[in-house]
N, C-alpha and C positions, 0 to 999 in steps of 0.2 A: 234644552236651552234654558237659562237663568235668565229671572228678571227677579224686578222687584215691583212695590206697587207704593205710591204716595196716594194717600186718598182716591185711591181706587182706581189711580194712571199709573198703567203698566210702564215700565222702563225698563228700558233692555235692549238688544240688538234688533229685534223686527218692527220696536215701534219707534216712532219721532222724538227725536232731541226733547228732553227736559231742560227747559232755560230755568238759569237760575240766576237773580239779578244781584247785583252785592248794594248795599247802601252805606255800606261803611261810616264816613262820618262827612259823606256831603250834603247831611242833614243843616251843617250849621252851626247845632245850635237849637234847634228851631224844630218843634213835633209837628207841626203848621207843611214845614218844607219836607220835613219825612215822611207825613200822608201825601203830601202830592207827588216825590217821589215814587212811591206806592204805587199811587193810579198811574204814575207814567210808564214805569214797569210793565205794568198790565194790559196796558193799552199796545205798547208795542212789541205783548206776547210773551212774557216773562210769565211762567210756572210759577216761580215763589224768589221769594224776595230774603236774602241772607243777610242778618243784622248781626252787628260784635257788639255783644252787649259787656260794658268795663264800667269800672270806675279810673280812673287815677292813682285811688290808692290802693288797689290792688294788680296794677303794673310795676309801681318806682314808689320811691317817698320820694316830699317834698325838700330839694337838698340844693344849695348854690355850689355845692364840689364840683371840681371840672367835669369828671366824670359821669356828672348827670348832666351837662351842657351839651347844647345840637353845635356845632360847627358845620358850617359852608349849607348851601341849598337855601329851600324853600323856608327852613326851619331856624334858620343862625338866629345864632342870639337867643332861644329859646331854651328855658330846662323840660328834659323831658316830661315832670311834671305837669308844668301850663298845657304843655301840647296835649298829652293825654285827655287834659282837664276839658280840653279844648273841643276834644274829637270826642268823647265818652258819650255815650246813649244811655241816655238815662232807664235804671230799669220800671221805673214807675209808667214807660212809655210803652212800655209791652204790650198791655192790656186794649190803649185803643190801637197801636200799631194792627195788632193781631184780628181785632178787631175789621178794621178797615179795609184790611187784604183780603178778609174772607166774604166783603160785600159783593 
């Protein structure tokens, strides 16, 4: 039988679920609301915690052509630009992200 091991948690068919929590961009904004995030993950049993770490400018450029326009949802009216800019994790935020989760 295959497994694998993340710091030294076996994974694989015989042992327990590895949860993995996403954080995506319901930071904010805000490294504040991404470490408490964090702890809440953990608190209710999350393994590790998966961040998308972007800029903006390296999804789209900054452009008012239709074709960088959101239509209809949550988003209308937005270039996909600002939304990225919006949602992006900063990577300077790594260090105590990483930091923090390993408390």
């Amino acid at each position: 039988m295959h497994h694998l091991s993340i710091d030294q948690r076996k994974i694989g068919k015989p042992y327990p679920p590895y949860i993995i929590a996403e954080l995506s961009a319901n930071h904010n904004g805000s490294l504040e609301r991404a470490l408490a995030s964090i702890t809440m993950a953990k608190r209710k049993g999350a393994d590790a915690v998966k961040i998308q770490t972007y800029t903006a400018d390296t999804l789209t450029i900054d452009c008012d052509k239709e074709d960088f326009q959101i239509h209809g949802g949550l988003w209308d009216g937005y270039k996909l630009y600002d939304l990225y800019k919006w949602a992006e994790t900063p990577y300077e935020w790594h260090k105590p992200m990483f930091d923090h989760a390993r408390k």
